[in-house]
C-alpha positions as CSV (number, residue, x, y, z in Angstrom):
1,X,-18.0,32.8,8.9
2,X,-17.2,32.7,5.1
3,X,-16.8,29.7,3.0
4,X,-14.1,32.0,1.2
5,X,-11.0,33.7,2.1
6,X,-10.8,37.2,1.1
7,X,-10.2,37.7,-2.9
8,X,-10.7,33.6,-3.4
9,X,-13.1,32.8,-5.7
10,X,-12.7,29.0,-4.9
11,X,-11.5,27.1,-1.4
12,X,-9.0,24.8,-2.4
13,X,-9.9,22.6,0.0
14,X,-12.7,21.4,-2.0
15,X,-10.3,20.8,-5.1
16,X,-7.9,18.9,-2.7
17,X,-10.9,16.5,-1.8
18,X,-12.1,15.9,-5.2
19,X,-8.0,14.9,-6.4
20,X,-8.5,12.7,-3.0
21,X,-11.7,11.2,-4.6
22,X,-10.4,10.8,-7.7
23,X,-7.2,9.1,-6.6
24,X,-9.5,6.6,-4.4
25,X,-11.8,6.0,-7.2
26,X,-8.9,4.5,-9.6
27,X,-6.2,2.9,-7.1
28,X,-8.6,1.2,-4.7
29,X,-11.6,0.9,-7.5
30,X,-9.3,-1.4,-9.2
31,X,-7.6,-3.5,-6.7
32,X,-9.6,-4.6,-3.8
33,X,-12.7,-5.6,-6.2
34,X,-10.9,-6.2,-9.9
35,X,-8.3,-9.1,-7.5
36,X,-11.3,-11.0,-7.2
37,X,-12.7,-10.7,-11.0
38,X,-8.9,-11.8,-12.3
39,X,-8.7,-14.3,-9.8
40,X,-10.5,-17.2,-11.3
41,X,-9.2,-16.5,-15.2
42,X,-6.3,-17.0,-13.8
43,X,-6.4,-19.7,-11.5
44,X,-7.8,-21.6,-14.8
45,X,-5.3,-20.5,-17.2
46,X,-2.2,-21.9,-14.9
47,X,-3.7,-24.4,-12.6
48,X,-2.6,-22.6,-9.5
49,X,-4.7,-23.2,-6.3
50,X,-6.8,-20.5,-5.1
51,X,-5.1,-20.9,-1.9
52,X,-1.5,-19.5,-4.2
53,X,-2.9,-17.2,-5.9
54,X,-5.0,-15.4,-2.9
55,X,-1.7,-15.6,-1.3
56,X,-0.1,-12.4,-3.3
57,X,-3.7,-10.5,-2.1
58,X,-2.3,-10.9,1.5
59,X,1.0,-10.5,0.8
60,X,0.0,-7.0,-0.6
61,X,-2.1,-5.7,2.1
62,X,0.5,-7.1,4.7
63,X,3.7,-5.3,2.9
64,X,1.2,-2.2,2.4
65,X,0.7,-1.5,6.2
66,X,4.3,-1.8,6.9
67,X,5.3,0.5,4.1
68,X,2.3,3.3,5.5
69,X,4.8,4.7,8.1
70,X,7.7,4.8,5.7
71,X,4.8,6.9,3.6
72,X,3.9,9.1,6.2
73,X,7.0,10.3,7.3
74,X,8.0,11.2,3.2
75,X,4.6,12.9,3.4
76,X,5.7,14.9,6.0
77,X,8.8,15.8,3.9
78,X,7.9,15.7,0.5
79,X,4.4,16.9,0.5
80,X,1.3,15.0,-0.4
81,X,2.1,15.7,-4.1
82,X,5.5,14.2,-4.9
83,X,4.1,10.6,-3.0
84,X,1.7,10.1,-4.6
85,X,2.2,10.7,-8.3
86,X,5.8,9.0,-7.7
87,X,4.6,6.1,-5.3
88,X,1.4,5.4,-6.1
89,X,1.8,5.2,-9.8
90,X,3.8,2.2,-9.0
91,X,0.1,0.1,-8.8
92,X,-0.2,1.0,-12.4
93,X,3.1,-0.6,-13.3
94,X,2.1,-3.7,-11.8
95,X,-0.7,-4.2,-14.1
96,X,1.0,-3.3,-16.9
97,X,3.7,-5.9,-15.8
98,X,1.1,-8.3,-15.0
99,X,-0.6,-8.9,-18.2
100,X,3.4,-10.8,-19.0
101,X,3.5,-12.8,-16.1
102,X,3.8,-16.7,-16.3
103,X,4.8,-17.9,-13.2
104,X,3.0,-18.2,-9.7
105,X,6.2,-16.3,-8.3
106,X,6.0,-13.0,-10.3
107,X,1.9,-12.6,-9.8
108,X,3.4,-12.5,-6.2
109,X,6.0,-10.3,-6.9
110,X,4.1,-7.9,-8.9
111,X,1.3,-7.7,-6.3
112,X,3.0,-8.0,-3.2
113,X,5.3,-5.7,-3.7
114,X,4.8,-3.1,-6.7
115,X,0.8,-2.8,-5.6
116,X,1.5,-2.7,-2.4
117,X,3.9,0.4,-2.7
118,X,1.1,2.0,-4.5
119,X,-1.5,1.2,-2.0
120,X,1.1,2.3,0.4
121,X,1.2,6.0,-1.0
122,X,-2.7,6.8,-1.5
123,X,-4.1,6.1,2.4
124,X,-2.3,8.4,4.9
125,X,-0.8,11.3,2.0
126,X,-4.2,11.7,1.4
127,X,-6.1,11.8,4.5
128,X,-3.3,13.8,6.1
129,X,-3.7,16.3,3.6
130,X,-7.6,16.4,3.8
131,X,-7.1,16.9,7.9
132,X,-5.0,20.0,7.1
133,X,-7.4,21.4,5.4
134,X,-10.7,20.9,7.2
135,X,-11.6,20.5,11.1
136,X,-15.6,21.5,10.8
137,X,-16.5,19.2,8.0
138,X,-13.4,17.0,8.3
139,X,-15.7,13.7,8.7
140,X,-17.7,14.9,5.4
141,X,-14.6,15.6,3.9
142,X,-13.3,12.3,4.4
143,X,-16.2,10.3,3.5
144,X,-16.5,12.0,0.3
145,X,-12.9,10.9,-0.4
146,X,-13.6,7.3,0.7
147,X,-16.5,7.5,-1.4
148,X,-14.1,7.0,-4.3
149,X,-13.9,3.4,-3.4
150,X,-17.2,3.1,-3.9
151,X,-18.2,4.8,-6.9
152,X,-14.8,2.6,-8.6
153,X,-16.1,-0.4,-7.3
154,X,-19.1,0.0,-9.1
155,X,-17.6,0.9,-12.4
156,X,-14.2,-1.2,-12.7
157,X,-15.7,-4.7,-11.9
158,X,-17.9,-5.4,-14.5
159,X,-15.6,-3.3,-16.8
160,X,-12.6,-5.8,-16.1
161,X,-15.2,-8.3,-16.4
162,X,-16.1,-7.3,-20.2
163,X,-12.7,-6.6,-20.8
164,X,-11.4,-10.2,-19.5
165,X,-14.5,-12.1,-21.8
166,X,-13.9,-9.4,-25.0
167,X,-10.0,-9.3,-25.1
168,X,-8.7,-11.9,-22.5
169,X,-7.1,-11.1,-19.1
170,X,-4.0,-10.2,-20.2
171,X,-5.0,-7.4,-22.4
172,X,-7.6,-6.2,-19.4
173,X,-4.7,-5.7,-17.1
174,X,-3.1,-3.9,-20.0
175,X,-5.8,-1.2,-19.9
176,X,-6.4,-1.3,-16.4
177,X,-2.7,-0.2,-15.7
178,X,-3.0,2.8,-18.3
179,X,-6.0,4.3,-16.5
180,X,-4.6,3.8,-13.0
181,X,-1.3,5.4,-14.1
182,X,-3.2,8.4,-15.7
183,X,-6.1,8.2,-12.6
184,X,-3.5,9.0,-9.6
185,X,-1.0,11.6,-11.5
186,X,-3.3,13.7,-12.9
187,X,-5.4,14.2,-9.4
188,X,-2.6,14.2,-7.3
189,X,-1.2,17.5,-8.8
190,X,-3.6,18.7,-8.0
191,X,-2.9,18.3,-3.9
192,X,-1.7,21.0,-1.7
193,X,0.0,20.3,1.7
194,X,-1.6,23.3,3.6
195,X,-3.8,25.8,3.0
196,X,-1.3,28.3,4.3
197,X,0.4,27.9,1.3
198,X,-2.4,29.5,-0.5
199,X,-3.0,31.8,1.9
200,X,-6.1,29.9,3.3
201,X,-6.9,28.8,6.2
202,X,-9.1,25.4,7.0
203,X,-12.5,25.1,5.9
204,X,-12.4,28.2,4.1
205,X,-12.3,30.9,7.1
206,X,-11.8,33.9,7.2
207,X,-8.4,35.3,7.7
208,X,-9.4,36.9,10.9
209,X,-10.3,34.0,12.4
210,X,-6.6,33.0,12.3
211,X,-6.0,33.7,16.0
212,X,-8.9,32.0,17.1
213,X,-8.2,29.3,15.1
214,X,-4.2,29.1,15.9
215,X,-5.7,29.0,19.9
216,X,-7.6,26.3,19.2
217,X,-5.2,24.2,17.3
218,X,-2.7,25.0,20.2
219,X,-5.1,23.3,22.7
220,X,-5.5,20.6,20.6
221,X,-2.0,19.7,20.3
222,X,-1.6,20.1,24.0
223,X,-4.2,17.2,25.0
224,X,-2.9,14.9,23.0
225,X,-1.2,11.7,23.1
226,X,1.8,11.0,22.5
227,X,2.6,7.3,21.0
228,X,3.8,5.7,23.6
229,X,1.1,6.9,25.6
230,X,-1.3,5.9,23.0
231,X,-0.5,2.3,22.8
232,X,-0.8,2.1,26.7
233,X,-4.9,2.9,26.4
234,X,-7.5,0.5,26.3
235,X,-9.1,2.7,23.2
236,X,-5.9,2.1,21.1
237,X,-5.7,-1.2,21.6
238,X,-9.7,-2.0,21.6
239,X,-9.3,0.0,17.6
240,X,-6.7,-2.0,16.8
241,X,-8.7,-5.1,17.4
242,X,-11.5,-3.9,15.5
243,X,-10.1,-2.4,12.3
244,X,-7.8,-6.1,12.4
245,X,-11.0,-8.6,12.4
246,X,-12.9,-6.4,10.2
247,X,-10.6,-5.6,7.7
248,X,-9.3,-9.4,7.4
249,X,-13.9,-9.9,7.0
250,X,-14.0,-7.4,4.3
251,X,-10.7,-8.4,2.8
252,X,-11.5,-12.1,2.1
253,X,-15.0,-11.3,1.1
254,X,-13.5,-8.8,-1.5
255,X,-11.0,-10.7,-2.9
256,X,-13.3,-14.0,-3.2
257,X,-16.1,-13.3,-4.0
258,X,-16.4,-13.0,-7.3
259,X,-15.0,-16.5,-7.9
260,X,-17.2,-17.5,-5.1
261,X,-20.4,-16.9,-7.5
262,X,-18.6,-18.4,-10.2
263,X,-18.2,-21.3,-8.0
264,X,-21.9,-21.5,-7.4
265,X,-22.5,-22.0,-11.1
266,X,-22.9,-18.7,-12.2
267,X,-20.8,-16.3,-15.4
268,X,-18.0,-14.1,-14.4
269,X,-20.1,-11.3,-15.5
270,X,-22.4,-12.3,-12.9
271,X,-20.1,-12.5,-10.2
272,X,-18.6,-8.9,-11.3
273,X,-21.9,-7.5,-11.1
274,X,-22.4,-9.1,-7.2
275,X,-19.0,-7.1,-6.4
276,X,-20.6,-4.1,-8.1
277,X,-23.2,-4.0,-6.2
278,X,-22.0,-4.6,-2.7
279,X,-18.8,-2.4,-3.4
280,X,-21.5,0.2,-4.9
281,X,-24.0,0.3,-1.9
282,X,-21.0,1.3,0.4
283,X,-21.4,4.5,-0.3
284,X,-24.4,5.4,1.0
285,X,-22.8,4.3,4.4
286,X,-19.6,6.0,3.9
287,X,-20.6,9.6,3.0
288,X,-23.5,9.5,5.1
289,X,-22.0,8.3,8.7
290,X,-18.7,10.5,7.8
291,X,-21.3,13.4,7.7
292,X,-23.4,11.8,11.1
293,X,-19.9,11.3,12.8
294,X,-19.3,15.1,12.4
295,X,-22.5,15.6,14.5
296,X,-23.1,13.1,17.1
297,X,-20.0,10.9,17.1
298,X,-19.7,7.5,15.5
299,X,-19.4,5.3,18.5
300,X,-23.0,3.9,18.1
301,X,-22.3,4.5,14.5
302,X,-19.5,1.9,14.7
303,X,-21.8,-0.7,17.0
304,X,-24.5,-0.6,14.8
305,X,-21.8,-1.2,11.6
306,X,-20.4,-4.5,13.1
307,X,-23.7,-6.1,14.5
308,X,-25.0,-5.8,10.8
309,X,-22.1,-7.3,9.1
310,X,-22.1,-10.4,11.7
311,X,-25.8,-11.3,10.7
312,X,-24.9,-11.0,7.2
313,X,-21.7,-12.7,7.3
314,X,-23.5,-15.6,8.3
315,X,-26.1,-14.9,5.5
316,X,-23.6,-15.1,3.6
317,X,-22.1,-18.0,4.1
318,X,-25.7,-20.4,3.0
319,X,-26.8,-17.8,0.4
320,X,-27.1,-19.8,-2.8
321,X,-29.5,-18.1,-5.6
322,X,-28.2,-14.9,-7.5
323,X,-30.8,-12.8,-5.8
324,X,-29.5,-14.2,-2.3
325,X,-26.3,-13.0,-3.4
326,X,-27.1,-9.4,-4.8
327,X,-29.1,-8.8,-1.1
328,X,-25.4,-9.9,0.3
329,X,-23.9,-7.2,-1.3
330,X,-25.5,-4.3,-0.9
331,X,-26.2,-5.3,3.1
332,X,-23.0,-5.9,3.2
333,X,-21.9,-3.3,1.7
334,X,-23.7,-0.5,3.0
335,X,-22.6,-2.1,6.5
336,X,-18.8,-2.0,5.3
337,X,-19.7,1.7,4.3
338,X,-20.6,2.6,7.7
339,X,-18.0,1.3,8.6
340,X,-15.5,3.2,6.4
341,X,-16.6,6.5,6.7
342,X,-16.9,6.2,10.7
343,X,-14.3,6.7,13.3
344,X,-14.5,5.7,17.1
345,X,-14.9,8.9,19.9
């Protein structure tokens, strides 16, 4: 079978996956880890608690998964295209807004609800669209995209970092809103809804495989579930479970701990660079299982993922010495990596 349809030069799809990447790489790149570089600047400047200032963090995440249906369902109206350049340039405008703020109540405001409309408009538009247009290397395809948190991870911590100690904080969020703004428009004009409307069909076949291929997705539909049956499985509930006590791990680790190396005596540069390197090593896992999913499954996959990060939770939690903390990070976050790029089946 052809990577190409007849009289395409290029697959779209793979275009599609690098705007995904690209829009990963700025929106998540600069808010899970950059929260936790800006978190102790702050705390000093005002005298807030951590507790306070964490809170907006949560707040975020929490309106963000109850905004993802709302999302979904204008994806499916919309297209991928019009969410999120509209939506999820809305995280940009909170940083802009943010190098004003004065007040415990508008760092709230601004984060837990203009970032988390943002946040809201880059997770399902985006894998939704990937799904359409691969089945044979959707896993690979995915991971690439998740990837993006990964390889912004590495780059926007310690560049917030130098930014916070050259310019001050306020400034930093300045430029970090002008590059997030400019990082998920430009990509995401780049995405298409289906490949049909290129005349393509997924992962690049050829056009007579279009009956097959219609067949198959016909059998598909029919054996699956519908929600309500869904939430009466074991599996449903048993993921659920999972993705909640992992991501509320990874969350709080994110978001902390950069002030938590600060804490221990050491620069904020310092404690950038730790969120670097653990956000950094994730890829590894995340490209890498989405491509070992694709051929074996990712049930041991996802097994093997959680028993590492227990042991180095715990690691984590006497690790003193910069070098203790550098080894958190990338075990960590090659573990969180597997993790991301893996699904259950």
């Amino acid at each position: 079978m052809s990577g190409e349809s007849p009289g395409q030069r290029l697959f779209y799809g793979y275009v599609v996956t690098a705007a995904g990447f690209g829009v990963w790489l700025i929106s998540w790149g600069t808010f899970n880890p950059c929260f936790g570089v800006f978190l102790k600047p702050l705390v000093t400047e005002f005298g807030w608690t951590r507790a306070e200032t964490a809170l907006a963090y949560s707040l975020s995440l929490s309106v963000q998964a109850a905004l993802t249906i709302a999302m979904g369902w204008m994806t499916d109206r919309l297209g991928p295209r019009i969410v999120v350049t509209v939506f999820g340039s809305f995280l940009g405008i909170c940083y802009v807004l943010m190098s004003g703020i004065s007040t415990i109540w508008q760092f709230q405001l601004n984060y837990g609800l203009l970032a988390a409309i943002g946040l809201s408009a880059l997770n399902i538009p985006i894998m939704a669209t990937i799904v359409r247009w691969f089945v044979r290397r959707r896993g690979l395809m995915i991971g690439i995209v998740q990837a993006g948190v990964s390889v912004g991870g590495l780059i926007f911590p310690p560049f917030a970092a130098w930014l916070i100690l050259s310019y001050g904080w306020r400034f930093a969020y300045i430029i970090l809103g002008i590059i997030t703004v400019a990082g998920i428009i430009i990509p995401g004009l780049f995405l298409r809804r289906d490949p049909r409307d290129l005349g393509q069909l997924p992962d690049g076949a050829s056009i007579v495989m279009a009956p097959g291929l219609h067949r198959e997705n016909q059998n598909s539909q029919a054996t699956g579930l519908s929600l309500g049956e869904a939430i009466r499985t074991r599996h449903f509930w048993m993921m659920a479970g999972i993705y909640s006590s992992f991501g509320f791990c990874g969350a709080t680790f994110i978001a902390h701990i950069a002030a938590h190396v600060q804490d221990l005596g050491f620069s904020l540069a310092d404690g950038a660079n730790v969120l670097a390197v653990l956000t950094g090593s994730s890829m590894i896992g995340r490209i890498g299982m989405g491509r070992v999913g694709d051929m074996i499954g990712n049930r041991g996959a996802l097994i093997l993922s959680f028993g590492i990060t227990t042991v180095i939770l715990a690691y984590g939690l006497v690790a003193a010495g910069l070098w203790e903390l550098y080894v958190f990070g990338v075990v960590f976050g090659f573990a969180w990596g597997r993790y991301g790029g893996s699904g259950f089946r």
